[in-house]
Each structure stands twice: as structure tokens, then as C-alpha cells.
N, C-alpha and C positions, 0 to 999 in steps of 0.2 A: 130819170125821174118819171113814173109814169101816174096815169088817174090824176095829174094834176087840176086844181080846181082856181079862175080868176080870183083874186081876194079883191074885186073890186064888182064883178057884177056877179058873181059864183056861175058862172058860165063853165063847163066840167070840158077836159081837152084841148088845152093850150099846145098851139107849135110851136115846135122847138124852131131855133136858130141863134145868132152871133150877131156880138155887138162889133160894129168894124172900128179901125184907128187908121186913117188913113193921113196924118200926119206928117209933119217932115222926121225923116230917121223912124219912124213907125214901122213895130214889126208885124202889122194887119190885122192883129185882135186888142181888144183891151181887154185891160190886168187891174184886179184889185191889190191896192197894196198900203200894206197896217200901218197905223197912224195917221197923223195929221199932214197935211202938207205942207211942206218942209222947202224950199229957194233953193237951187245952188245959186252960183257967182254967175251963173250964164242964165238965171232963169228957171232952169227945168226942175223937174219934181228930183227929191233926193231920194232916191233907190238905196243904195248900199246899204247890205243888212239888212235890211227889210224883209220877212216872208210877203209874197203875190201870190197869186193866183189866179187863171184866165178867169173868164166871164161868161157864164151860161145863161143864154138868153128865151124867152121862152114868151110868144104874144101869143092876147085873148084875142079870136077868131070875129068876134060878136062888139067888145067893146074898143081895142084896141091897144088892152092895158099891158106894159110891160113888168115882166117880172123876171130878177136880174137874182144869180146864184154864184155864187164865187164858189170854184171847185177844189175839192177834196185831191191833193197828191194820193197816187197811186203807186 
């Protein structure tokens, strides 16, 4: 994504980076994933079947604003 623009102060040139998961059993990034959320029996969010996608992160330099992209398989 490039020429990005804050949609919060319109500050033009946001850095890129990653949302971390550091978790128990976490695989070190976080995933968007469709629907609601959903319990198992143990608690944790219900995956199966689900399309995810990791998480592209991107902060305003000036305000501090985050701005979150769930990405396109390739």
C-alpha cells in the first residue's frame, strides 16, 4: 500500500508494521477471521472453516493513529 493518507489527522506517509499475538499457543501475528465470535468448550475463538487473513498494520507518524488491513491471499 503506498501514498497512504491518516484518515484521522490526513497526515500523508503512514509506517508500515505488525500487529503482534503474543499469547499462549500464539503463532506471533494476528489474524482476521469472518464472523462473529463464536466459544469452543475450552473457551477459545472457533476457527474451523473460517477464511483469516493476517493483519497489516500501518501508524500515523504525527497522530499516532492505527490503521489495520486484513490481507488479500496471494
Amino acid at each position: 500500500m503506498q501514498n497512504m493518507t491518516c484518515t484521522h489527522c490526513d497526515t500523508a506517509g503512514l509506517e508500515p508494521g505488525f500487529v503482534e499475538d503474543s499469547g499462549q499457543n500464539s503463532r506471533g501475528y494476528a489474524r482476521w477471521i469472518a464472523g462473529h465470535l463464536e466459544r469452543g468448550i475450552f473457551g477459545g475463538a472457533k476457527r474451523m472453516g473460517r477464511q483469516s487473513r493476517q493483519i497489516e498494520a500501518y501508524r500515523c507518524s504525527k497522530c499516532g493513529h492505527l490503521e489495520l488491513f486484513a490481507t488479500y491471499e496471494s
